[in-house]
C-alpha positions in Angstrom: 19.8 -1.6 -17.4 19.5 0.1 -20.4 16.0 1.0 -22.0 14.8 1.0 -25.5 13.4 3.8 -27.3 9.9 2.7 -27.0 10.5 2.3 -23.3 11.8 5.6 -22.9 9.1 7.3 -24.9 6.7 5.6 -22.9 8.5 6.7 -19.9 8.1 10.7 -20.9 3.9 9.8 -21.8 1.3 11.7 -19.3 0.0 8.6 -17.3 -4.4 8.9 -17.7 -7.1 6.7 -15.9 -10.3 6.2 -17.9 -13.3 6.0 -15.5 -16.1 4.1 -17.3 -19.5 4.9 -16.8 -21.7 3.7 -20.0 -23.5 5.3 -22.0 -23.3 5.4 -25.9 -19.7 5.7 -26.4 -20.2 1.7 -24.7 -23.1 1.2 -26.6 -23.9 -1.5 -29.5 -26.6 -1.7 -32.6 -27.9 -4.4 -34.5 -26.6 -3.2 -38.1 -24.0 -1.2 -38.8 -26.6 1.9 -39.7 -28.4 2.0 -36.4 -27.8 5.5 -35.2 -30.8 5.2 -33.4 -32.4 2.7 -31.2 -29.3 1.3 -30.0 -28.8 -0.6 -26.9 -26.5 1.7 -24.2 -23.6 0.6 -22.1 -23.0 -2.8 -23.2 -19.4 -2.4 -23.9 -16.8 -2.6 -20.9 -13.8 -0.2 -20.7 -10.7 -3.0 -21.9 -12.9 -3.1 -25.4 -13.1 0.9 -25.6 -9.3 1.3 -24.8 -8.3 -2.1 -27.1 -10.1 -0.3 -30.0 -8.2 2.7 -30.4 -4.4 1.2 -29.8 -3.4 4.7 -30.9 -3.8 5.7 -27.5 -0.6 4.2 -26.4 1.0 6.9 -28.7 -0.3 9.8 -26.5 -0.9 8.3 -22.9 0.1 5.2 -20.7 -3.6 4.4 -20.2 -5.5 2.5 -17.5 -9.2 1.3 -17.3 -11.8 1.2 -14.8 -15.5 0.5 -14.6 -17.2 2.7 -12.2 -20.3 2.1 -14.3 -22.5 0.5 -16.7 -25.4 2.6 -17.0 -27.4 4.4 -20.0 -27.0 8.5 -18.4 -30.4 9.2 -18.3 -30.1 6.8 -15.0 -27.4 9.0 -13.5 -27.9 9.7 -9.7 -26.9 12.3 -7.4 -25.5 8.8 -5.2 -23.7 8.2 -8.9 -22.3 11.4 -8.6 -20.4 11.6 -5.5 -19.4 8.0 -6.1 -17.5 9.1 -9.2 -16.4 12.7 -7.9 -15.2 11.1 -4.4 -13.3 8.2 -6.8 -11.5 11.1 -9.6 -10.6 13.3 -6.1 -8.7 10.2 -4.9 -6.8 9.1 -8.0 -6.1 12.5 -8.7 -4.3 12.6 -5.5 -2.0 10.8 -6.1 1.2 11.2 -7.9 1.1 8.8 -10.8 -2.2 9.9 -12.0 -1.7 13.1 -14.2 -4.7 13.1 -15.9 -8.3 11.6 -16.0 -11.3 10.7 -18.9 -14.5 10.2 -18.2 -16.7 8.4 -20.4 -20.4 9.2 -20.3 -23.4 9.0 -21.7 -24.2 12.2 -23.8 -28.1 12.9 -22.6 -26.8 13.8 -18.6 -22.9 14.3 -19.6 -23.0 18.2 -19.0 -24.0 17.7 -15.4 -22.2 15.1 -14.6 -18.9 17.8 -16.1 -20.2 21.1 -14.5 -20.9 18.9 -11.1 -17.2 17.4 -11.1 -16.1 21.1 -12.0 -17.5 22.4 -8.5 -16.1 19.7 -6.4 -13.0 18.2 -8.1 -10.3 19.3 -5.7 -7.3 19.5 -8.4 -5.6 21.3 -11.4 -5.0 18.0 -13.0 -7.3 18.1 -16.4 -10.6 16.0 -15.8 -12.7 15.3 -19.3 -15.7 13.8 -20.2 -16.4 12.5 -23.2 -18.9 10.2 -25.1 -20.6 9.2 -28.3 -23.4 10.0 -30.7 -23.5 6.6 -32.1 -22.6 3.4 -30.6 -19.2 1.9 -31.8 -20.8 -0.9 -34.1 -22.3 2.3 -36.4 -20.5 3.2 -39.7 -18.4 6.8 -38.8 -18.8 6.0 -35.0 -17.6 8.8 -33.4 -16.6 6.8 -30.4 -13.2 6.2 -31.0 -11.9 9.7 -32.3 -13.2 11.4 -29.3 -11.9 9.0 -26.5 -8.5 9.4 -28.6 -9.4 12.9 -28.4 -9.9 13.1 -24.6 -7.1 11.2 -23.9 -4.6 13.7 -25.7 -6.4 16.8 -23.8 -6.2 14.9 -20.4 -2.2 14.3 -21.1 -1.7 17.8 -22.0 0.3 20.4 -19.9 -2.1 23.0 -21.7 -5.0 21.4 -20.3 -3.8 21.8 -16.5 -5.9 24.6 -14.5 -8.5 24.9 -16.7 -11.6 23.2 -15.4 -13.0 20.0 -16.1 -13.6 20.1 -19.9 -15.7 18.4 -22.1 -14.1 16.7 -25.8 -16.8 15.5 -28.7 -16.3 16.4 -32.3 -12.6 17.8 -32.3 -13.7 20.7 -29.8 -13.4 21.7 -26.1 -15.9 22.6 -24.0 -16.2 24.4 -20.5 -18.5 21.9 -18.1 -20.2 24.7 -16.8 -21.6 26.4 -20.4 -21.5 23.1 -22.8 -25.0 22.0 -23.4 -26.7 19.4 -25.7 -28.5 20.7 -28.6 -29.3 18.2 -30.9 -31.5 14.7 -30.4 -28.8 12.9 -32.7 -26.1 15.3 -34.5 -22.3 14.5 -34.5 -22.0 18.4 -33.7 -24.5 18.1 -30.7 -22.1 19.7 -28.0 -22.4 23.5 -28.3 -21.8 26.5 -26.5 -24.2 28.7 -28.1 -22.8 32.0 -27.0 -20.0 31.8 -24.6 -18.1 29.8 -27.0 -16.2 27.0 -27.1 -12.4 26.9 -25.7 -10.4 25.7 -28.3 -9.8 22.7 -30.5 -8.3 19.2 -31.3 -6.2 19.2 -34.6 -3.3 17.2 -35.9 -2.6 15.4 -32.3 -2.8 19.0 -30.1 -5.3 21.1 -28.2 -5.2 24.8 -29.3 -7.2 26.9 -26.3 -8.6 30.2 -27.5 -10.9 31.1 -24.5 -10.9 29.9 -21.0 -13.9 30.1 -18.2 -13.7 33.3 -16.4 -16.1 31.4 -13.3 -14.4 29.8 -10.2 -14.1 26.1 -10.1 -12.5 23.1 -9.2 -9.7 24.0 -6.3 -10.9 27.6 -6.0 -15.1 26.5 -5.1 -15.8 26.3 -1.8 -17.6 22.7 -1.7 -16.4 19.8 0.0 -18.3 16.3 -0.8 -15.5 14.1 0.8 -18.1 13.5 3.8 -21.1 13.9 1.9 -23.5 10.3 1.6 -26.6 12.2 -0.1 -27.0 15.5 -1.8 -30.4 17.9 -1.0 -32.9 17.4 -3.0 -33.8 20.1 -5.6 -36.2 19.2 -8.4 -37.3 21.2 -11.9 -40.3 22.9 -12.4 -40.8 23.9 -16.1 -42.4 27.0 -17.4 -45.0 27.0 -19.9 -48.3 29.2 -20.9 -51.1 28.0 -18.8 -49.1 26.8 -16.2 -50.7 26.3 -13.0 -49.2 25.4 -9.5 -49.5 21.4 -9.6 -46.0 20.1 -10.4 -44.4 22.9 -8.1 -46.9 22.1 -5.0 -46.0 18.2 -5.6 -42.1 18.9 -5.6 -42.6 21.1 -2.8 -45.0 17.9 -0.8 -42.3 15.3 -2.1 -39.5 16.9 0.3 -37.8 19.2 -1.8 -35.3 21.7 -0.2 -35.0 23.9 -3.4 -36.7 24.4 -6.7 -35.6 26.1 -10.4 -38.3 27.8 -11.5 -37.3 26.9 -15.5 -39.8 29.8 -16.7 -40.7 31.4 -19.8 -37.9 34.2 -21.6 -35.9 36.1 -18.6 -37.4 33.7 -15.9 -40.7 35.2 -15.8 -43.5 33.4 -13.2 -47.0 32.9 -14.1 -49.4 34.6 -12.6 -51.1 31.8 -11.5 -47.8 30.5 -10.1 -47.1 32.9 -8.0 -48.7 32.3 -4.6 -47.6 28.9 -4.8 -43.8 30.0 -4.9 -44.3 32.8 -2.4 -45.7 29.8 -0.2 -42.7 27.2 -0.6 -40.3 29.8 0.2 -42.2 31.0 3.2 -41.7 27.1 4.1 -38.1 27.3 3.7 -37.9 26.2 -0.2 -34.8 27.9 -1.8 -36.2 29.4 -5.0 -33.7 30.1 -8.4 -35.7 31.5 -11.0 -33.9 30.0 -14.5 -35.0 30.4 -17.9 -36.1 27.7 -20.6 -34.8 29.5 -23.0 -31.2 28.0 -22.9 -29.0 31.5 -23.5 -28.7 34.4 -21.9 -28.9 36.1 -18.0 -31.7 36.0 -16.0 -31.5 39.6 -15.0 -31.9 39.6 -10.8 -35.2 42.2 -10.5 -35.5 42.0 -13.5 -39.0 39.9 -14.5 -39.9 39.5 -10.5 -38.9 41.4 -7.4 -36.3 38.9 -6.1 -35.3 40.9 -3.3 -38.9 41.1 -2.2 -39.6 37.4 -3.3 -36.3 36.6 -1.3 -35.7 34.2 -4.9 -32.4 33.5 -6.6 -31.3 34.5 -10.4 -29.7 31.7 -12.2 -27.7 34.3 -14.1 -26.7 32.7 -17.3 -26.7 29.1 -16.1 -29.6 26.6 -17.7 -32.1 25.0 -15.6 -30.9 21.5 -14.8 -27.1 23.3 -14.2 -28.7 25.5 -12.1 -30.1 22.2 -10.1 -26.6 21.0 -9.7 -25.8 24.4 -8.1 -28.2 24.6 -5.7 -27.6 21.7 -4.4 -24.2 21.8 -3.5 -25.3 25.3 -2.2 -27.4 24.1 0.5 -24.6 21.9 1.7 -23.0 25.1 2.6 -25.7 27.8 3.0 -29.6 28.2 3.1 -29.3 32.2 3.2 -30.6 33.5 -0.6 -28.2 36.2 -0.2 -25.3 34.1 -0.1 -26.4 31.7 -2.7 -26.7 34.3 -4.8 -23.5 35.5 -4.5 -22.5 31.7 -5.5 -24.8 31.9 -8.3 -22.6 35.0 -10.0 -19.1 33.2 -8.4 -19.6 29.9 -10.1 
């Protein structure tokens, strides 16, 4: 039997499941100007792929609901759900590619977290929305279109899960949100972006010199729970409370988010000696958003027997140390995953 045109064409498109989580890419207004005060997730994944039918020009497409949640509700239990769900369908043959759809406020962890335990070169991107899809110039639609192009691309393959707002590509583990409400929000301040989305093509520029995906050591396929590691956050003043109450909650590991290069109050100190003497993995991060935290640098480490987040922020550096403990609770040999990954 003899196919058409369209049916061959079709045949020669990248096949891509879109995993639906929420967020505001699935979110609705009550005007057409709300921008702001929104209502999250309310959209399922048939509506975001019948909305943009262009995306039968670039992909044979598939929908599924994983979840309906605003991403400031985003769980570690969410996590392996979704990373245990991508590692299947990207197993098998007839998936060559998969988008994620996310919520922006928690979207980078959710990326840098699939980028440490994804267990395939097929490309992986997130994407989302800084307005819901009922908002004049919703950006919605553009970047799923977006996302679905990078996910069908050959160029794509091998490079990490990626993240795709605004016409750009970013690397999951140095993409951060920077702005409350901006189109442009999704920035790699210094790093630097990978490449672009222009006239129906990626164009890479850059690519992530860290290990991930296939070539990390973590293995979540047995995993029901993750360790708990909790945030505390530096600030002038700061005294012991927040980190003694993480440390009394159960907490295996704590990211010391301190002031410039990581430095530790005073005041702080004995409490952190403490936890650590209690078995509490300690990564000293930096609020500051850019830049390494230089090991030795504003503490004795190696005396401290504390971890440097080297350039990774404080709730990535969360992420990290989790998966680390499933593996290790040496500091020596977290650190060395601290500078691999």
């Amino acid at each position: 039997m003899l196919l058409t045109n369209a049916a061959q064409a079709a045949e020669k498109l990248a096949h891509v499941t879109i995993l639906a989580t929420g967020g505001t890419i699935a979110g609705s207004g009550a005007t057409s100007t709300t921008t702001v005060g929104y209502t999250a997730a309310t959209v399922g994944v048939d509506r975001l792929i019948q909305a943009v039918p262009e995306l039968a020009k670039v992909a044979q497409v598939k929908g599924e609901q994983v979840f309906q949640i605003a991403s400031e509700n985003m769980s570690n239990e969410h996590w392996l759900t979704l990373a245990k769900r991508v590692n299947t369908l990207l197993a098998q043959p007839d998936v060559d590619g998969i988008v994620i759809t996310h919520g922006t406020d928690t979207l980078e962890e959710t990326a840098y977290f699939l980028d440490l335990v994804v267990k395939s070169k097929k490309p992986v991107v997130l994407v989302g929305a800084m307005r819901p899809g009922t908002a004049l110039s919703a950006d919605g639609p553009i970047n799923l279109y977006n996302a679905v192009l990078l996910a069908a691309s050959q160029d794509a393959i091998g490079k990490g899960v990626l993240v795709a707002l605004n016409d750009q590509i970013h690397a999951a583990r140095d993409v951060t949100k920077t702005n409350t409400s901006t189109l442009d929000s999704f920035k790699t301040p210094e790093l630097g972006m990978l490449g672009y989305i222009q006239g129906n093509k990626p164009y890479f520029y850059h690519v992530s010199a860290r290990k991930h995906t296939v070539d990390t050591e973590f293995d979540i396929s047995k995993l029901d729970a993750l360790p708990q590691v909790d945030i505390v956050y530096g600030y002038a003043n700061m005294g012991p409370a927040a980190l003694n109450a993480v440390v009394a909650s159960g907490a295996k590991g704590v990211i010391h988010a301190g002031v410039g290069d990581g430095s530790l109050a005073g005041k702080v100190v004995p409490a952190l000696k403490s936890a650590r003497q209690q078995g509490v993995l300690i990564v000293r991060a930096s609020r500051v958003g850019q830049g390494i935290v230089a090991r030795n640098g504003e503490a004795n480490d190696d005396e401290l027997d504390f971890v440097a987040a080297d350039t990774l922020n404080p709730q990535k550096a969360r992420i990290l140390l989790m998966l680390a403990l499933t593996r290790s609770t040496d500091s020596k040999e977290i650190q060395r995953m601290f500078y691999r990954y």
